[in-house]
N, C-alpha and C positions, 0 to 999 in steps of 0.2 A: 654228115654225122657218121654215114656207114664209114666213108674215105678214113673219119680220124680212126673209128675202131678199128680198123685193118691197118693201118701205120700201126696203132701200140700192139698189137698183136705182134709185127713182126720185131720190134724193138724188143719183146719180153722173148720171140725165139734165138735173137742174135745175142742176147745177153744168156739166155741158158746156153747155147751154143758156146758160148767165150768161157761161162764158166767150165765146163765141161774140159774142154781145150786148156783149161789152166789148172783144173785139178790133174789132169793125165801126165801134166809137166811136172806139179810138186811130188807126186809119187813115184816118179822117174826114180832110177837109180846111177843116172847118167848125169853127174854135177856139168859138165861141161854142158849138156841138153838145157838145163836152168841156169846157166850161164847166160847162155844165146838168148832164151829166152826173156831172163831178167834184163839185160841190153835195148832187145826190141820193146819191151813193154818199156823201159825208160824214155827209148826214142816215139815210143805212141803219147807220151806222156802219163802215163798210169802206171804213177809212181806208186800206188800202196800196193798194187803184184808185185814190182820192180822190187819193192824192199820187202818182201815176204821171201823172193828168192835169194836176193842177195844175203839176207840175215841167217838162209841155210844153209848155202855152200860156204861162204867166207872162211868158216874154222875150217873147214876139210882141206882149202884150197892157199893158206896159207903158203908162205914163201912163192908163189906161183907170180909169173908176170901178171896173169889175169887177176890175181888176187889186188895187185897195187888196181888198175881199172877200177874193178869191182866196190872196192874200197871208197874211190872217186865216188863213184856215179850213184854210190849208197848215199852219201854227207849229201850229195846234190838233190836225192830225193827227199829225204827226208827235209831240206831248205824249200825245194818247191813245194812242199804240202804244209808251209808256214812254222815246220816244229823246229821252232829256230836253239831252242838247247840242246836238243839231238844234232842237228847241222853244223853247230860249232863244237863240240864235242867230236864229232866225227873228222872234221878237218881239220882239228885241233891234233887229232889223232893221228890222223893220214901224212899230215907236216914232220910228227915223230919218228914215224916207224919209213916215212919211204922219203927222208930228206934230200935225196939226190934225183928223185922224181922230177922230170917236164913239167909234172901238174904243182912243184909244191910250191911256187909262188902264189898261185891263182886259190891253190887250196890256205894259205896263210891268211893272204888277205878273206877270201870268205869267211873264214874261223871269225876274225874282228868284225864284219861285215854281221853272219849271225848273232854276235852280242847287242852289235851296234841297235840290232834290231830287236834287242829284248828290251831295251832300251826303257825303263819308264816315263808317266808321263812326270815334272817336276817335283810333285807334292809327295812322291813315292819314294821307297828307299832306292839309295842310286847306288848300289855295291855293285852291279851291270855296268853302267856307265862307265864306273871307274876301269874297270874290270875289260873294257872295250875300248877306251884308250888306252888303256894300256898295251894292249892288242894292237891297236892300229898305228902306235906310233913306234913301237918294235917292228911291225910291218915297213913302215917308211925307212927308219934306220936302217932295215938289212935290203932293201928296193929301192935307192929314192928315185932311180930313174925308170921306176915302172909305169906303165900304161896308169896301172890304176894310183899312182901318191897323188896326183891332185884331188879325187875325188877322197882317198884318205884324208888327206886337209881337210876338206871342206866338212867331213862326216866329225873330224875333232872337232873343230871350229862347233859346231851344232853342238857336241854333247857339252863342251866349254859353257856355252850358252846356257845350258838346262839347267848344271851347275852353278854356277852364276845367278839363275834367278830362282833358284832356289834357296843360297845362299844369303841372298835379297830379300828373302820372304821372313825368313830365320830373323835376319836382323830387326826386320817390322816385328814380328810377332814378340821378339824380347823385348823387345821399345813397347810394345801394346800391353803386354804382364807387370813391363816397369819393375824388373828383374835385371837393374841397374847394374851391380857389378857383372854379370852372367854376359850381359848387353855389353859393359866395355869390350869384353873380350872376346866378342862378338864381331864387332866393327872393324877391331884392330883385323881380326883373322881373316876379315873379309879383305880389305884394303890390303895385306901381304896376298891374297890368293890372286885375289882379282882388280890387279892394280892399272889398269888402261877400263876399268869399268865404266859405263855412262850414270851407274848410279853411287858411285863414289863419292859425286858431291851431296846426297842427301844424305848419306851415309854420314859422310862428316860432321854435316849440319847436328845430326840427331846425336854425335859423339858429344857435343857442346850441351844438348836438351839435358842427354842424358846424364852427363859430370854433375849439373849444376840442382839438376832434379836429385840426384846422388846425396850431393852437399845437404840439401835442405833437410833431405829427412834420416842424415845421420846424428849419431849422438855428437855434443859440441868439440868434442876434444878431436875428433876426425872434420869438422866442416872445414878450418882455417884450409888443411892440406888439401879435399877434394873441392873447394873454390877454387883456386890457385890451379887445379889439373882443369875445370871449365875454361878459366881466362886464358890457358896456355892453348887447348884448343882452338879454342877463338884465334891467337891470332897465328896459328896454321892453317886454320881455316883462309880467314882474308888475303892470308900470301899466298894461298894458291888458287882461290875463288873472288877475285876482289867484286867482280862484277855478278856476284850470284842473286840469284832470287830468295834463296834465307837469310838476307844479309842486313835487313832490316831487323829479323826476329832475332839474329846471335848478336847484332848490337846491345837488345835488349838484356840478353842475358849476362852478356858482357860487361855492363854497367851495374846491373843486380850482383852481380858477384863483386862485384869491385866495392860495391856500399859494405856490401858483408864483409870482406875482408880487412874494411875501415876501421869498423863495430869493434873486432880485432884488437887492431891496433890501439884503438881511443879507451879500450878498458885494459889495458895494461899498465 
């Protein structure tokens, strides 16, 4: 017991100690003294001094070599302490002002890299997502033979994905409202966006539920036309799903439209 009290004893004198030593630096009047300083605490890893200095010399030290550095190793701190919209902002920044920069590939790709990682999760608004490939795939166009465009793929690829089944979800939850028209337009926008998707074929399937559910509860003078948009479904459906597992239930509907549009014909 005595052992731990004299460990934290001396852990509270090293830390007044440090602070002491880091207040003496920000009152400096020596920008290049909190230069050095800001550097080494980046390299200790204690990133929030590291960006209290850097956020104070920067404007003084403007046009300065140090300044492009400075600039760097500011976007990176704030990325390691997780503040992923300052990170990308700041590299976002650093890409503009120092484009002929050693660092400004590394700094591009981080820019997309930080959004990548604001990223939410699918049920959330995805204006990020978009926002970060769009990023990363301007990255790969002006790098493609960088260290990092593979992991750029793969990071689209994932946001592609989020997309996608968010998009998915959209379509169920029009289909579960039974906001039929809203829903065609729906399916189609899904099938243009996401057209190699693995849930395309249910997608399709519900384009046929939903035509034919359409049909039934419009007024009559619209049914003849939105059966006819069911049955056409249907058989785009079977030419390119012949073997699917909905293929017994669009039979069904398939046939029900076909009576109704008999009905049609037999009272004219």
């Amino acid at each position: 017991m005595r052992e731990i009290r004299i460990l934290f004893l001396l852990i509270i004198a090293v830390s007044i100690v440090g602070c002491g030593k880091f207040r003496k630096i920000q009152k400096s009047g020596d920008w290049k003294v909190k230069y050095e300083a800001a550097l080494a605490y980046y390299e200790e890893e204690d990133y929030h001094r590291s960006i209290m200095l850097l956020e104070d010399i920067l404007p003084i030290i403007r046009g300065t070599e140090e300044a492009e550095l400075g600039n760097f190793y500011l976007a990176y701190s704030y990325f390691h302490q997780k503040q992923y919209i300052l990170s990308a902002h700041h590299f976002s920044e650093f890409v503009k002002i120092y484009g002929r920069s050693e660092y400004v590939m590394e700094a591009s790709y981080m820019n997309a890299y930080s959004l990548y990682l604001q990223s939410p999760d699918y049920q959330l608004d995805q204006t990020v997502t978009y926002e970060a490939i769009a990023a990363m795939q301007n990255f790969i166009n002006r790098y493609p033979t960088s260290d990092y465009a593979s992991d750029a793929d793969r990071i689209i690829d994932d946001m592609q994905q989020k997309l996608e089944k968010k998009a998915y979800e959209q379509c169920k939850l029009y289909y579960k409202l039974r906001r039929y028209k809203s829903a065609l337009v729906v399916y189609q926008n899904f099938a243009n966006d996401f057209p190699d998707s693995h849930y395309n074929e249910e997608v399709s399937y519900l384009r046929i539920e939903t035509s034919y559910d359409y049909a039934r509860e419009s007024i009559r003078s619209r049914q003849k036309e939105r059966y006819q948009n069911a049955i056409d479904h249907y058989l785009a459906f079977i030419d390119k799903y012949p073997n699917s597992k909905y293929l017994k239930d669009a039979e069904r509907i398939y046939d029900e439209s076909i009576k109704e549009i008999t009905k049609f014909a037999d009272s004219n």
